[in-house]
C-alpha positions as CSV (number, residue, x, y, z in Angstrom):
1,X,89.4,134.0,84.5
2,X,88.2,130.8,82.5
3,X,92.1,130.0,82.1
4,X,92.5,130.3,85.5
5,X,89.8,128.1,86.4
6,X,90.9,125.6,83.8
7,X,94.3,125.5,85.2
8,X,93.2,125.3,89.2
9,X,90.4,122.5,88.4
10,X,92.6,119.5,88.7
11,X,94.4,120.7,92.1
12,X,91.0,120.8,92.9
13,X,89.9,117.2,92.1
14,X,92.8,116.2,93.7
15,X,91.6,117.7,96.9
16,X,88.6,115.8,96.5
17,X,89.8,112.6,95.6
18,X,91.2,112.2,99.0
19,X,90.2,108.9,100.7
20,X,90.8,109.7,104.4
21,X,88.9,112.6,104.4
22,X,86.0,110.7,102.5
23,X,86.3,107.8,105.1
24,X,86.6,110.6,108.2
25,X,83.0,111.8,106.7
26,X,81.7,108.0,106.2
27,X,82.8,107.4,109.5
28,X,80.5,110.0,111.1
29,X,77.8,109.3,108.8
30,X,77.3,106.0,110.5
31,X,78.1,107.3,113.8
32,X,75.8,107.8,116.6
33,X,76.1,111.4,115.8
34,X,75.6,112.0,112.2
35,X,74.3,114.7,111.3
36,X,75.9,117.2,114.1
37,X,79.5,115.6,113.2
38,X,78.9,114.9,109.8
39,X,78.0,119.1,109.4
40,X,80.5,119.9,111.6
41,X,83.1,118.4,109.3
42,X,81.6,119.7,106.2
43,X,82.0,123.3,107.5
44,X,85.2,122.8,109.1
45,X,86.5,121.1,105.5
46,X,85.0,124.1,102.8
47,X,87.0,126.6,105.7
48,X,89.9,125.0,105.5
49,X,90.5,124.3,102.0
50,X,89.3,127.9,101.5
51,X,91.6,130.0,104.3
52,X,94.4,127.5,102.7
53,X,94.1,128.5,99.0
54,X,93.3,132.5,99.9
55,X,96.6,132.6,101.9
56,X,98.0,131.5,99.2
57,X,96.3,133.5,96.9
58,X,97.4,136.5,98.6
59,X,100.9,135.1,99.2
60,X,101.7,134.8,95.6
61,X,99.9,138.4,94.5
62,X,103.0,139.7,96.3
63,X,105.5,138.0,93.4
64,X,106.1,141.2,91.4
65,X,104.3,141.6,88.5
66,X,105.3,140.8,84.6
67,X,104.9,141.1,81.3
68,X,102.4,138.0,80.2
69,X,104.2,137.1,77.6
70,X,107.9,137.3,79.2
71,X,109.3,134.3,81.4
72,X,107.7,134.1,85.0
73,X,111.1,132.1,86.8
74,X,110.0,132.9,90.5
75,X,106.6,131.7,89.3
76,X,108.8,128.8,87.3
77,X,110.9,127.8,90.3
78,X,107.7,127.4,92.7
79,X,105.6,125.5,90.8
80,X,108.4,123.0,90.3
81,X,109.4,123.0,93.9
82,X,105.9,122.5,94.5
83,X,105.7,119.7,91.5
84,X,108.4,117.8,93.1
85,X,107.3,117.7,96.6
86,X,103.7,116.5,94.9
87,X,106.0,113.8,93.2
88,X,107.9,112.6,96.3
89,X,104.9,112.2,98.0
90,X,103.4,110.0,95.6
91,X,106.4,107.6,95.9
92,X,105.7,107.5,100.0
93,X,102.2,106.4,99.5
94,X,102.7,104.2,96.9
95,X,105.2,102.4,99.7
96,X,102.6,102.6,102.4
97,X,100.2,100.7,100.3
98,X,98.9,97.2,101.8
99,X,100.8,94.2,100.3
100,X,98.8,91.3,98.8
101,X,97.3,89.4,101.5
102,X,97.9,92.9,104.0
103,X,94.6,94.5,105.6
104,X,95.4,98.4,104.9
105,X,95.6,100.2,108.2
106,X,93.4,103.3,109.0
107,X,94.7,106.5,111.5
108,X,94.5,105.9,115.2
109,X,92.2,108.9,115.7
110,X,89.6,107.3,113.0
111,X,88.8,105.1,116.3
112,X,86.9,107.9,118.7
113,X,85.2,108.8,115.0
114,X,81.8,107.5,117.0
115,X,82.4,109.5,120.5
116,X,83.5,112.5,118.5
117,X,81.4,116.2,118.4
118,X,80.3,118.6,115.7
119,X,83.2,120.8,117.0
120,X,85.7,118.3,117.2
121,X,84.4,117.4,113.7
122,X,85.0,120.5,112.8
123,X,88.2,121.1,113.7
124,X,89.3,117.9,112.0
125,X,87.8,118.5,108.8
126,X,89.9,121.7,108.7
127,X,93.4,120.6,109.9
128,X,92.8,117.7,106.9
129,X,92.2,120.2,104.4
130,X,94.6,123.0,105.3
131,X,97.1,121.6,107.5
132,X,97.2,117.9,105.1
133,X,100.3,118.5,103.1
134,X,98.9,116.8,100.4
135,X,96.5,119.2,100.2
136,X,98.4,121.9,101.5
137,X,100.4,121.5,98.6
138,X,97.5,121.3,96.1
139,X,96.1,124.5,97.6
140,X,99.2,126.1,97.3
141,X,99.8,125.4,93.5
142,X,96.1,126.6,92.9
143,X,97.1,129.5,95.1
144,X,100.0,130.6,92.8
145,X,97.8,130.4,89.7
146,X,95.7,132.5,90.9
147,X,97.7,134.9,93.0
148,X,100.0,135.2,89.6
149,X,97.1,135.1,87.2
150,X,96.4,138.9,87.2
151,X,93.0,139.0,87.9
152,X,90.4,141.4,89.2
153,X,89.3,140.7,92.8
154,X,85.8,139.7,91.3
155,X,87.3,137.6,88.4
156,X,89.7,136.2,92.0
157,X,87.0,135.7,94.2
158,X,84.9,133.2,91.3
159,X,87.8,131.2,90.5
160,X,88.3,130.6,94.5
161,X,84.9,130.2,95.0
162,X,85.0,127.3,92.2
163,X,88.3,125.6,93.1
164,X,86.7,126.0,97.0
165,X,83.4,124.0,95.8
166,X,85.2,121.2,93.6
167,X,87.3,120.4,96.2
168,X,85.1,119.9,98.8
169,X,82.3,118.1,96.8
170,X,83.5,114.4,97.5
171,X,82.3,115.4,101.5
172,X,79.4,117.8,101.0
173,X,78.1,115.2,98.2
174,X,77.6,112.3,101.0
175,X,76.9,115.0,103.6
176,X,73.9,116.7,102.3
177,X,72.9,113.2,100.5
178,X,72.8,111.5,103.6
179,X,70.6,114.7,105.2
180,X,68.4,114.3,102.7
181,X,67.9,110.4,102.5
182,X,70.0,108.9,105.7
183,X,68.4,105.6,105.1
184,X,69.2,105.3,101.5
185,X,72.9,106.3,101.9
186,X,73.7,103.9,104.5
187,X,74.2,100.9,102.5
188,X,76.5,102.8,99.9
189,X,78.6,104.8,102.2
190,X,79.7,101.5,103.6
191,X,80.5,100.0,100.5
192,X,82.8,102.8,99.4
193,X,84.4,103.2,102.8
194,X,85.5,99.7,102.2
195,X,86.5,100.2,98.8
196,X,88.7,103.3,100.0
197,X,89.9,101.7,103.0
198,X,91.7,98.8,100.3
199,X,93.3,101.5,97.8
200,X,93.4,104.4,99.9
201,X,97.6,104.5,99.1
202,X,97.3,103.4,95.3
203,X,94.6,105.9,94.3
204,X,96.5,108.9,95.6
205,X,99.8,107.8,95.0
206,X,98.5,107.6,90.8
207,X,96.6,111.3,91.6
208,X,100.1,113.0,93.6
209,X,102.0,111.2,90.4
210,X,99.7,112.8,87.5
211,X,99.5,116.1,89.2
212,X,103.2,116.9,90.2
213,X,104.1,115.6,86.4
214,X,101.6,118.8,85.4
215,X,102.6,121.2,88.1
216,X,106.2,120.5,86.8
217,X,105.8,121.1,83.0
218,X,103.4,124.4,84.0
219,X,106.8,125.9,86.1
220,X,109.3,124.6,83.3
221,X,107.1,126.5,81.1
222,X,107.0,129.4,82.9
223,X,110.7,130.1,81.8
């Protein structure tokens, strides 16, 4: 189980370190309608990531078992797919970044961010954590660890339950902060919207690079 968790942890940072989702939450922080939308989000953002990596989960316990120590190639040939998706979509945002001088562009739909529900909030923190393909991809890597890992359901369930929480801290970190101290977090949450808004494409295209590279070597190794 500790393996497992050791190997799902940085699909799970990757999750979190994803700026749009971070901004989304900002957004609605500072929105009329904070702390409905700003929960709604939350809740719809821990479901999705966790429907996405269960699926997934379960998908992969279908791959017919093996010996631990003979070569996994299904296993092999997935992860790499999956590594050089990761790869090739860190070359697109490293192209959509902001040239010098540029002002990087946010989503359309980031606009009706102030008029927007808890339920719509909802519903758009899950489609960006399971429908994303970033991280429908990360979810889906984690998904085969565990689904191929061989592990009780309890020994599953813990390892979900941590990947689930990593991944969703960068949101439920400003969420519940801003619950507890709205005043306080105003001032910061603006500052690292702004700060996300300029490197949005750099930071992830440096995150999708590191973590294809290790997705790849984990299926090449699987051989």
């Amino acid at each position: 189980m500790l393996q497992a968790i050791g190997e799902v942890l940085p699909l799970a940072v990757g999750i979190a370190i994803s700026p749009i989702p971070i901004i989304a939450a900002i957004l609605m922080l500072l929105s009329p309608r904070a702390r409905s939308t700003g929960v709604g989000f939350l809740v719809g953002w821990v479901v999705g990531i966790l429907v996405a990596v269960v699926v997934f989960s379960l998908l992969s316990g279908l791959i017919p078992a093996a010996d631990p120590d003979a070569s996994q190639p299904i296993v092999g040939v997935i992860e790499i797919v999956l590594g050089v998706l990761l790869l090739l979509l860190a070359l697109r945002q490293w192209r959509s970044r902001p040239r010098a001088g540029e002002t990087a562009a946010l989503p359309k739909w980031m606009d009706a961010i102030d008029d927007m529900t808890a339920a719509r909030g909802l519903v758009l923190g899950f489609l960006l954590a399971a429908i994303n393909p970033k991280n429908l991809l990360l979810a889906a890597s984690a998904g085969v660890t565990i689904g191929t890992a061989g592990l009780s359901v309890g020994s599953a369930v813990v390892v979900i339950a941590v990947f689930t929480l990593i991944a969703a801290i960068s949101v439920l970190v400003p969420v519940v902060g801003y619950l507890v101290a709205a005043s306080a977090f105003r001032g910061p949450l603006n500052a690292l919207r702004g700060w996300l808004v300029d490197h949005n494409a750099a930071v992830m295209s440096v995150l999708l690079l590191v973590i294809g590279v290790a997705v790849i070597g984990k299926g090449i190794a699987a051989f």
